[in-house]
N, CA, C and O atoms as CSV, one atom per row, in Angstrom:
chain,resi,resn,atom,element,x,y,z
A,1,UNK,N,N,-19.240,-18.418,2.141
A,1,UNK,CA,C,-20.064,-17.820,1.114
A,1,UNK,C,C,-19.754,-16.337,0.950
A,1,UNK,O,O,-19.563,-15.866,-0.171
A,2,UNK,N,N,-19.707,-15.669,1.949
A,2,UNK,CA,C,-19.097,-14.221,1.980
A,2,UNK,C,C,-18.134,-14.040,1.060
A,2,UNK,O,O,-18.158,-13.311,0.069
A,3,UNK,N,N,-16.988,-14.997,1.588
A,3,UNK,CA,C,-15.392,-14.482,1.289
A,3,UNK,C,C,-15.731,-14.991,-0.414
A,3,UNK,O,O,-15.411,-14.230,-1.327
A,4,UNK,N,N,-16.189,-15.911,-0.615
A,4,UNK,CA,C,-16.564,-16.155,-2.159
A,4,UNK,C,C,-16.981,-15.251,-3.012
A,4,UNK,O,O,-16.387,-14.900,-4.032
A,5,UNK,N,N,-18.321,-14.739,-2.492
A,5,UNK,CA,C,-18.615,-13.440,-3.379
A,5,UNK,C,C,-18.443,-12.306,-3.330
A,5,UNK,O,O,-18.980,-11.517,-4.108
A,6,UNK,N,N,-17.589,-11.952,-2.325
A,6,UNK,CA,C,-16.909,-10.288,-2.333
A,6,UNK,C,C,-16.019,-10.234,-1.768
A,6,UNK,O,O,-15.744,-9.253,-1.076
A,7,UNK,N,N,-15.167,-11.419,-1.890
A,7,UNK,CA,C,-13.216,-10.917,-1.519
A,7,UNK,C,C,-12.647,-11.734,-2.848
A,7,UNK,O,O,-12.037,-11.113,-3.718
A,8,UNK,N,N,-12.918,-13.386,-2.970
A,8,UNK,CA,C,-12.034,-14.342,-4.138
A,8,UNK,C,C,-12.968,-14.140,-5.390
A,8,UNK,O,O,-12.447,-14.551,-6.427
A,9,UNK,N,N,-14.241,-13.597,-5.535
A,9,UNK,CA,C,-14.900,-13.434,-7.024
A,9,UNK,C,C,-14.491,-12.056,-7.583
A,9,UNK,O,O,-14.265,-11.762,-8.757
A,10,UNK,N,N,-14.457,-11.466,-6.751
A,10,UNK,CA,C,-13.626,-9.585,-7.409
A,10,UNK,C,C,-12.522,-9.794,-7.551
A,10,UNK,O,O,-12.191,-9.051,-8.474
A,11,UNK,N,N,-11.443,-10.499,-7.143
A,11,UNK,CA,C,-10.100,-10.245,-7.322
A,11,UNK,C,C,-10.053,-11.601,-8.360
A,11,UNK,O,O,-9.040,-11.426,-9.037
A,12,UNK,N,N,-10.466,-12.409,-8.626
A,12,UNK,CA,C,-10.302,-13.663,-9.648
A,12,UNK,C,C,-10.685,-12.631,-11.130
A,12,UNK,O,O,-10.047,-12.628,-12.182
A,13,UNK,N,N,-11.846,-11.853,-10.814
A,13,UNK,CA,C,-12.088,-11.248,-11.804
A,13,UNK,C,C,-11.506,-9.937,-12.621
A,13,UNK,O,O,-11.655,-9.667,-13.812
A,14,UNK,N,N,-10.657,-9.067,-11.398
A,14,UNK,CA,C,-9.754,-8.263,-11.226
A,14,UNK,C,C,-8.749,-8.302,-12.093
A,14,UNK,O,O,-8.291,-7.504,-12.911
A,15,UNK,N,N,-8.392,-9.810,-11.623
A,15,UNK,CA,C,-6.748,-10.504,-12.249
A,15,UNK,C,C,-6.808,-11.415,-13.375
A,15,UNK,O,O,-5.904,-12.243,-13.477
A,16,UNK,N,N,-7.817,-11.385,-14.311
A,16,UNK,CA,C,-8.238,-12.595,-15.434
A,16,UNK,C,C,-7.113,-11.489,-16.290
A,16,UNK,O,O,-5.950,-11.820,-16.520
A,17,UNK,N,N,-7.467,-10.672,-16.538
A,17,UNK,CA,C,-6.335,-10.387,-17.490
A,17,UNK,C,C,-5.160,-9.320,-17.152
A,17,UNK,O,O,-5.465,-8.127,-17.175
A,18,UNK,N,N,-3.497,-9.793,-16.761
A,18,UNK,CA,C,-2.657,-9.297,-16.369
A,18,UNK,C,C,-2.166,-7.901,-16.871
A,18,UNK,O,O,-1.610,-7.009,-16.230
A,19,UNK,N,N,-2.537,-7.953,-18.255
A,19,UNK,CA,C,-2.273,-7.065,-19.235
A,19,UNK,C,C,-2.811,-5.860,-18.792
A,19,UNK,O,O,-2.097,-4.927,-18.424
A,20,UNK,N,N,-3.801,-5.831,-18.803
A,20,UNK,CA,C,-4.931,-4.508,-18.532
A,20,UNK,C,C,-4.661,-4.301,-17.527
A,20,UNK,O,O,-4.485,-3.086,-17.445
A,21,UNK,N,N,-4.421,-4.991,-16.170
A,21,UNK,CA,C,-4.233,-4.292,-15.067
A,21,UNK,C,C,-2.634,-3.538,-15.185
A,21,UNK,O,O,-2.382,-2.348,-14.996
A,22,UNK,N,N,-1.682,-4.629,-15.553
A,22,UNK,CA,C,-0.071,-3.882,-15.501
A,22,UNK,C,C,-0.431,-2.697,-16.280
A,22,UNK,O,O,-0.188,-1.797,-15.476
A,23,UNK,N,N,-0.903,-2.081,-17.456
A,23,UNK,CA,C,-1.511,-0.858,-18.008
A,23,UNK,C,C,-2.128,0.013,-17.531
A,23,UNK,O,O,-1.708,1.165,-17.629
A,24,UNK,N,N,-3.462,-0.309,-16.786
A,24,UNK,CA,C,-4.208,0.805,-16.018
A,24,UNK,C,C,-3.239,0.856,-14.551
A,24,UNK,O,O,-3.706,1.672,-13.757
A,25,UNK,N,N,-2.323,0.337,-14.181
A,25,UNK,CA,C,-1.495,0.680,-13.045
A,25,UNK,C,C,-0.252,1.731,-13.363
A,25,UNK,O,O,0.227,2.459,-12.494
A,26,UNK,N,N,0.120,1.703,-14.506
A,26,UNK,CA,C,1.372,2.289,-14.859
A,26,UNK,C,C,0.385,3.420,-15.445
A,26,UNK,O,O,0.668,4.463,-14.856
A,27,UNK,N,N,-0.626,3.632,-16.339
A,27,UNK,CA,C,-1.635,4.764,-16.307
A,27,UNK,C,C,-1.636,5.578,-14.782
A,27,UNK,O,O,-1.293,6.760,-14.751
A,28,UNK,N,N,-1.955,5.017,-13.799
A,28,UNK,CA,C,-2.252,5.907,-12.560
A,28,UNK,C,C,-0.939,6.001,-12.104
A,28,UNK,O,O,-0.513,7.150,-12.224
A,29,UNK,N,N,0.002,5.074,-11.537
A,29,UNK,CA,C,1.266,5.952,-11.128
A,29,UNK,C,C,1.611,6.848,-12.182
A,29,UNK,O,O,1.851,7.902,-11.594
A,30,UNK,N,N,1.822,7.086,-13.776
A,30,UNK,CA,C,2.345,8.406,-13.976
A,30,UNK,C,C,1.165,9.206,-13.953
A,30,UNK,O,O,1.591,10.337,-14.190
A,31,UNK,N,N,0.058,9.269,-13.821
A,31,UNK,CA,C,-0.947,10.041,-13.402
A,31,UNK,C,C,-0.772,10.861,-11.939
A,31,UNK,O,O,-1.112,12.035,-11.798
A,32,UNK,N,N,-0.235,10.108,-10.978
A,32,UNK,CA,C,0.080,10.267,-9.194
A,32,UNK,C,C,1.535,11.007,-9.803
A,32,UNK,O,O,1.608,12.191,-9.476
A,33,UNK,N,N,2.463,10.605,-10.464
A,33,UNK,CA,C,3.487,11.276,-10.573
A,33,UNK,C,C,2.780,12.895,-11.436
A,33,UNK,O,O,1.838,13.638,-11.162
A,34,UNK,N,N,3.052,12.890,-11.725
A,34,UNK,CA,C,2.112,14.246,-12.566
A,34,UNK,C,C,1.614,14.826,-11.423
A,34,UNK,O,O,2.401,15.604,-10.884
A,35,UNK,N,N,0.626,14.696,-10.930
A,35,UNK,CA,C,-0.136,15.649,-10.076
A,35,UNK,C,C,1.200,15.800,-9.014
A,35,UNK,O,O,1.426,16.973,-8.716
A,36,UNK,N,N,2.059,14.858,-8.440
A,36,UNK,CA,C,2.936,15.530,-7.149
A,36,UNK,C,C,3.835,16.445,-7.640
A,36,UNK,O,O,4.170,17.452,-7.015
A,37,UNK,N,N,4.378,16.043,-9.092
A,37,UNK,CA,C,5.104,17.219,-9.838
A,37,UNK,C,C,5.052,18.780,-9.934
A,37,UNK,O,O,5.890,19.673,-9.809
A,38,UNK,N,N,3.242,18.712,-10.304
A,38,UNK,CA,C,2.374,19.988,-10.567
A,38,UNK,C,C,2.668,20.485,-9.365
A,38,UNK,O,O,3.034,21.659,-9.431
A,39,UNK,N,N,2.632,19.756,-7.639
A,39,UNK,CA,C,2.700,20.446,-6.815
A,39,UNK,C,C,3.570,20.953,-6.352
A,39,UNK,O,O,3.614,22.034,-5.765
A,40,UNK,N,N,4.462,20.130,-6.596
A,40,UNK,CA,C,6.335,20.302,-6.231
A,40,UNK,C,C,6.031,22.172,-6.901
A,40,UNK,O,O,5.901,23.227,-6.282
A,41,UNK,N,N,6.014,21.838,-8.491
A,41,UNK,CA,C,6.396,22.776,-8.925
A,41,UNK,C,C,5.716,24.117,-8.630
A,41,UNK,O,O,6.195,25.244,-8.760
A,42,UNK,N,N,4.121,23.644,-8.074
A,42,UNK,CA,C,3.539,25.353,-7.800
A,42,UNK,C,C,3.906,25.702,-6.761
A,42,UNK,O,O,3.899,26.927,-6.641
A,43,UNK,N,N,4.517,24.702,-5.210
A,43,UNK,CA,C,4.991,25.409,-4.496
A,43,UNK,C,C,5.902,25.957,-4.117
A,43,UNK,O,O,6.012,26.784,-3.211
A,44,UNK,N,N,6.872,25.385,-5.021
A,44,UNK,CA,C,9.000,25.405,-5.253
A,44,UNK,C,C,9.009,26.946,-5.107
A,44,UNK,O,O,9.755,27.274,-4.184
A,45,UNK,N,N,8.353,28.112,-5.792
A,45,UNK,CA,C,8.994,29.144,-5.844
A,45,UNK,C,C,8.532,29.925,-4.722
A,45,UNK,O,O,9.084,31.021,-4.811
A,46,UNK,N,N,7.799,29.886,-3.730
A,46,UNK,CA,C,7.230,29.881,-2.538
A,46,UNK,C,C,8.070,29.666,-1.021
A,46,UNK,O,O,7.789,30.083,0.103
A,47,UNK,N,N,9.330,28.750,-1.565
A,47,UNK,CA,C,10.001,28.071,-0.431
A,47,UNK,C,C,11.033,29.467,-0.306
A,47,UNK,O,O,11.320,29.932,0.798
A,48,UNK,N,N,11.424,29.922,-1.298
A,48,UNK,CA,C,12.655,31.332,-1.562
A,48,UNK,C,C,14.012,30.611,-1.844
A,48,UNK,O,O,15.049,31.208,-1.556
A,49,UNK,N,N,14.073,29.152,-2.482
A,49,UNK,CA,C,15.190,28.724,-2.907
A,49,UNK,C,C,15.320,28.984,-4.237
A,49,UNK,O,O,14.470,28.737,-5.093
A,50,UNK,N,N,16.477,29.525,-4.424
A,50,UNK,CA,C,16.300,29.690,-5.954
A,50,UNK,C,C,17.181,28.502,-6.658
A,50,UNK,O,O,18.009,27.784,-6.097
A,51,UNK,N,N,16.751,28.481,-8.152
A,51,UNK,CA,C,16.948,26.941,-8.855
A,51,UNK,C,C,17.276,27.572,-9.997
A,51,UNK,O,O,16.608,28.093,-10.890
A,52,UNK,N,N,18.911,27.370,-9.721
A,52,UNK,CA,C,19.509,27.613,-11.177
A,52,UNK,C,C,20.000,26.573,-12.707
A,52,UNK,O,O,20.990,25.863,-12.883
A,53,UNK,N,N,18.840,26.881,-13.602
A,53,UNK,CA,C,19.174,26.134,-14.512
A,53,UNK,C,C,19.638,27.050,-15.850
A,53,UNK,O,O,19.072,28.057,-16.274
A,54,UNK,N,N,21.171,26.213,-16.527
A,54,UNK,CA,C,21.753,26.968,-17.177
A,54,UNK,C,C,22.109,28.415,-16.752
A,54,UNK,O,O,22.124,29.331,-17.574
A,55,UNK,N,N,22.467,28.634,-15.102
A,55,UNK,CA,C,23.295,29.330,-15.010
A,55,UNK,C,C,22.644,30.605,-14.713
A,55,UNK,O,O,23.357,31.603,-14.614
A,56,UNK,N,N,21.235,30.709,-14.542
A,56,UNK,CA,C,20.512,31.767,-14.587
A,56,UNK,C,C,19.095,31.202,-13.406
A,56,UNK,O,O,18.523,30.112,-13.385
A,57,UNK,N,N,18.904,32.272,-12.641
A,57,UNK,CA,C,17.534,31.650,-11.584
A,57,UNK,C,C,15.948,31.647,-12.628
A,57,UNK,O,O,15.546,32.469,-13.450
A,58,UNK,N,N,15.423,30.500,-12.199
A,58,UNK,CA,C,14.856,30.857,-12.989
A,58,UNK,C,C,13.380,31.200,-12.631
A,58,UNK,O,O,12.875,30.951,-11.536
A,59,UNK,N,N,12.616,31.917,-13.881
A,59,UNK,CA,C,11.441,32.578,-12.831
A,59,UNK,C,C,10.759,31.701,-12.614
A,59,UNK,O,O,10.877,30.514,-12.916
A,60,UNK,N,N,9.492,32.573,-11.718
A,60,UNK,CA,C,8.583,31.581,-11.234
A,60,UNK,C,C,7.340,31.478,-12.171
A,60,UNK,O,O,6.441,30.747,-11.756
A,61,UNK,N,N,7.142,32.131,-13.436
A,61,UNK,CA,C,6.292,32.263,-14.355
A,61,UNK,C,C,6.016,30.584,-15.045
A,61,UNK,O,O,5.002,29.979,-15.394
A,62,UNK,N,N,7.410,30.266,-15.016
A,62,UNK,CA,C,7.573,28.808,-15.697
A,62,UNK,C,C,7.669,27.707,-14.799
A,62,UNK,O,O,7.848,26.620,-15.348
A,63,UNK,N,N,7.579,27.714,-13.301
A,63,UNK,CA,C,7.192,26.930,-12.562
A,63,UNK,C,C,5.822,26.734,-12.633
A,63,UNK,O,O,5.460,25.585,-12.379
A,64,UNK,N,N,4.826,27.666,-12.951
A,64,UNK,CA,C,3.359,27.743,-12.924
A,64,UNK,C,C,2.808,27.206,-13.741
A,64,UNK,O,O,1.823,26.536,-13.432
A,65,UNK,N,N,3.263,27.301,-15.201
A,65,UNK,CA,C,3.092,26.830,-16.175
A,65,UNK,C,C,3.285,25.585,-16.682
A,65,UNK,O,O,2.494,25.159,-17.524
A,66,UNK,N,N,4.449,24.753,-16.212
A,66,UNK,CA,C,5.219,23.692,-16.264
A,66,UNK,C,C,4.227,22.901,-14.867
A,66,UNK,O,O,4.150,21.674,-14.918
A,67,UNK,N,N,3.602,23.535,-13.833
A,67,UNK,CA,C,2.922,23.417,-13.086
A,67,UNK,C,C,1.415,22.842,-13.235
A,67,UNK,O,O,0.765,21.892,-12.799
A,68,UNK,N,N,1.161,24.295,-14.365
A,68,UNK,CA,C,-0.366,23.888,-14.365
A,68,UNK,C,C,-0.462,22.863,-15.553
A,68,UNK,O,O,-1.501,22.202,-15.538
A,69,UNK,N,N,0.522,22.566,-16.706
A,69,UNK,CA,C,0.292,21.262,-17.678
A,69,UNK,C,C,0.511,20.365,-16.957
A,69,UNK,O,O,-0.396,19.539,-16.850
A,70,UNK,N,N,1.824,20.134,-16.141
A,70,UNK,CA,C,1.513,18.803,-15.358
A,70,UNK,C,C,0.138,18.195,-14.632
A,70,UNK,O,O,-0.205,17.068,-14.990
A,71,UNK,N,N,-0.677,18.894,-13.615
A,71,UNK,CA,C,-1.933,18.882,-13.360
A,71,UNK,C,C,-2.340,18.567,-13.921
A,71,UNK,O,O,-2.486,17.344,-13.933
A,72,UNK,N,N,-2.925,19.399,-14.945
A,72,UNK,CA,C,-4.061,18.470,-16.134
A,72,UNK,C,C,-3.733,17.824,-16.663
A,72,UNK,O,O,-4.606,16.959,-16.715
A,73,UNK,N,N,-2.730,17.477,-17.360
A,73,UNK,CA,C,-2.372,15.982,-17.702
A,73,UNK,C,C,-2.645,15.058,-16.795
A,73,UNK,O,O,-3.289,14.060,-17.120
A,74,UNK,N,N,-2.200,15.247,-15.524
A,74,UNK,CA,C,-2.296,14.169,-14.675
A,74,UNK,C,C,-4.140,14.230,-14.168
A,74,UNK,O,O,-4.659,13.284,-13.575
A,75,UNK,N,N,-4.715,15.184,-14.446
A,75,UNK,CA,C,-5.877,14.808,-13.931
A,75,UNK,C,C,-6.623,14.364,-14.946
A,75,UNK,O,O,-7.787,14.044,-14.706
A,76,UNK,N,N,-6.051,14.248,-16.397
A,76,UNK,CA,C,-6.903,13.746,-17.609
A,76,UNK,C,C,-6.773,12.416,-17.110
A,76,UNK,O,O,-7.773,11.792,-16.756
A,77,UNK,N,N,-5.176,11.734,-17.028
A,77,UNK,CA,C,-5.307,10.437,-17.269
A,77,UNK,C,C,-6.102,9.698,-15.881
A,77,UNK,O,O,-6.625,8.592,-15.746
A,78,UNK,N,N,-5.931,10.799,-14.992
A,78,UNK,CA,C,-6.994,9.863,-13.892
A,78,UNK,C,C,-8.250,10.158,-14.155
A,78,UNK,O,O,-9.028,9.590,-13.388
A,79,UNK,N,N,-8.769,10.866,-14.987
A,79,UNK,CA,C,-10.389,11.030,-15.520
A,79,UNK,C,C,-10.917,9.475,-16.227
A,79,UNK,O,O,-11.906,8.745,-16.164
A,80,UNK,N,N,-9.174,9.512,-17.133
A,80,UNK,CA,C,-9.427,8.433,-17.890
A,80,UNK,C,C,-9.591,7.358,-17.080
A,80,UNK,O,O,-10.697,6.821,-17.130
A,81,UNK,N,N,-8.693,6.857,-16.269
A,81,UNK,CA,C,-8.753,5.636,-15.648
A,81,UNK,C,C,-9.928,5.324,-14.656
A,81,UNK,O,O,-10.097,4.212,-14.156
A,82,UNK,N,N,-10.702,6.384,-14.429
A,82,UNK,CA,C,-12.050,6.379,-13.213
A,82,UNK,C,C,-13.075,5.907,-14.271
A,82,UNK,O,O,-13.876,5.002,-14.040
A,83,UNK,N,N,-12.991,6.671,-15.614
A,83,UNK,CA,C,-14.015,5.968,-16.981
A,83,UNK,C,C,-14.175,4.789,-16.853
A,83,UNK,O,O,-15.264,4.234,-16.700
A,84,UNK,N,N,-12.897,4.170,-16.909
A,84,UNK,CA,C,-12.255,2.494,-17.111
A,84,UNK,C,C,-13.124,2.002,-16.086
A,84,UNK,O,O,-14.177,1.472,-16.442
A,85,UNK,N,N,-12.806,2.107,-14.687
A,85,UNK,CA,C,-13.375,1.480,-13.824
A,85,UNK,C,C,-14.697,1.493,-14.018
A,85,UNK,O,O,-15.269,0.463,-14.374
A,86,UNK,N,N,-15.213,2.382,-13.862
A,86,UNK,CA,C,-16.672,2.854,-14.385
A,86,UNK,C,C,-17.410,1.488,-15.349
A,86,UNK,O,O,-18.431,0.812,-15.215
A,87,UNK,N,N,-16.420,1.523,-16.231
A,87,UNK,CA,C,-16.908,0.638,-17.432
A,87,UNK,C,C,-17.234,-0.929,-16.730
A,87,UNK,O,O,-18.284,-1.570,-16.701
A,88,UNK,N,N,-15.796,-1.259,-16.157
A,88,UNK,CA,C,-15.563,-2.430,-15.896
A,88,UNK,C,C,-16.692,-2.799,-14.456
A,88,UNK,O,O,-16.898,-3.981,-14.181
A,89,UNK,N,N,-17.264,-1.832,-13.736
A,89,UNK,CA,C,-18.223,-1.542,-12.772
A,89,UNK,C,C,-19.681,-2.200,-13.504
A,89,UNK,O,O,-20.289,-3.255,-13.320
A,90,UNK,N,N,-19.885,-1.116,-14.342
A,90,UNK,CA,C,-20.959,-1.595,-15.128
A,90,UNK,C,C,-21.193,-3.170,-15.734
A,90,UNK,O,O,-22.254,-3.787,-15.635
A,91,UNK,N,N,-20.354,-3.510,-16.174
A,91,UNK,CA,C,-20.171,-4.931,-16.927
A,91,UNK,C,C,-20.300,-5.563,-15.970
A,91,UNK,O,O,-21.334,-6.229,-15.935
A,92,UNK,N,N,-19.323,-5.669,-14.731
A,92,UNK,CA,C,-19.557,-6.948,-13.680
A,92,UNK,C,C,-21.034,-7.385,-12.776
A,92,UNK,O,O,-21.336,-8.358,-12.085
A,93,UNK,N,N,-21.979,-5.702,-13.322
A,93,UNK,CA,C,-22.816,-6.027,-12.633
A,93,UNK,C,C,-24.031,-6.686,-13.896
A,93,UNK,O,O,-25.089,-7.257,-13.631
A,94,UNK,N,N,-23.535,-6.420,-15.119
A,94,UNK,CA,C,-24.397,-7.199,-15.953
A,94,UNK,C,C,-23.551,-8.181,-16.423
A,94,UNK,O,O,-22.978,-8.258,-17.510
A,95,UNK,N,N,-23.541,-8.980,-15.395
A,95,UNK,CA,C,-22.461,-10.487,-15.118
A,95,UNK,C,C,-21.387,-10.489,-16.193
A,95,UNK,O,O,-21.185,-11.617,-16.642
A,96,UNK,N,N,-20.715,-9.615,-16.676
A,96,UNK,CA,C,-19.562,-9.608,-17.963
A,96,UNK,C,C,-18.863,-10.621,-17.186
A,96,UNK,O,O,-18.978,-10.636,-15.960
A,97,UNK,N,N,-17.779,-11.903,-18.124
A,97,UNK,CA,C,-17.125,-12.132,-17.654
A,97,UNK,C,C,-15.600,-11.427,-17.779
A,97,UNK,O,O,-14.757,-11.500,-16.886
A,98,UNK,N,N,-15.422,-10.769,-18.992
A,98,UNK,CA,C,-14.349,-10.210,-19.401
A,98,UNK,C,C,-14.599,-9.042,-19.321
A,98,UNK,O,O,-15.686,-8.486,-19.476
A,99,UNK,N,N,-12.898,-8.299,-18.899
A,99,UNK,CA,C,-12.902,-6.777,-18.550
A,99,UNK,C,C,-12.793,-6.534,-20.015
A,99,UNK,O,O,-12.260,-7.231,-20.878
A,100,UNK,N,N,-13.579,-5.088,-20.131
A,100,UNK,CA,C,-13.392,-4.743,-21.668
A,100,UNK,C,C,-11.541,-3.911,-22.015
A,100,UNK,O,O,-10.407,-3.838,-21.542
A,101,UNK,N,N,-12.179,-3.573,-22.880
A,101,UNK,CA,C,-10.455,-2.859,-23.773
A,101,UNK,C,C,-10.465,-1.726,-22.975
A,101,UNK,O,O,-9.581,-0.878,-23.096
């Protein structure tokens, strides 16, 4: 009775539609990619290697910047995807059988 209603009824319900999950998964890995980027990049100029592109070092003004859009991008789309869950949270507990859009 356990394993029925909180290990094989969440994941039956999880996996009813393949679509939405392969989507909200590829949503959060480039979300996880984004934020390790942002970090790569705010701490790269910190290490004292310098990174020559086109032949010239380049500053660290545009690591920060290139830094701080990656971040928020990546922390929008995981805002977005915590919504999602949120949603799909709500519904299962007012017995939805289908995950919404």
């Amino acid at each position: 009775m356990f394993f029925e209603n909180y290990v094989f009824g969440p994941l039956k319900y999880g996996l009813s539609d393949l679509s939405k999950l392969l989507k909200g998964g590829i949503i959060y890995a480039v979300s996880i990619f984004l934020l390790i980027i942002g970090i790569f990049l705010a701490v790269y100029p910190y290490t004292g290697a310098n990174l020559h592109i086109f032949g010239t070092a380049t500053n660290s003004l545009v690591f920060a910047v290139v830094a701080l859009l990656s971040s928020v991008l990546g922390l929008g789309l995981l805002i977005v995807l915590n919504g999602y869950i949120l949603k799909v949270i709500k519904l299962s507990l007012e017995k939805s059988v289908e995950l919404p859009e």
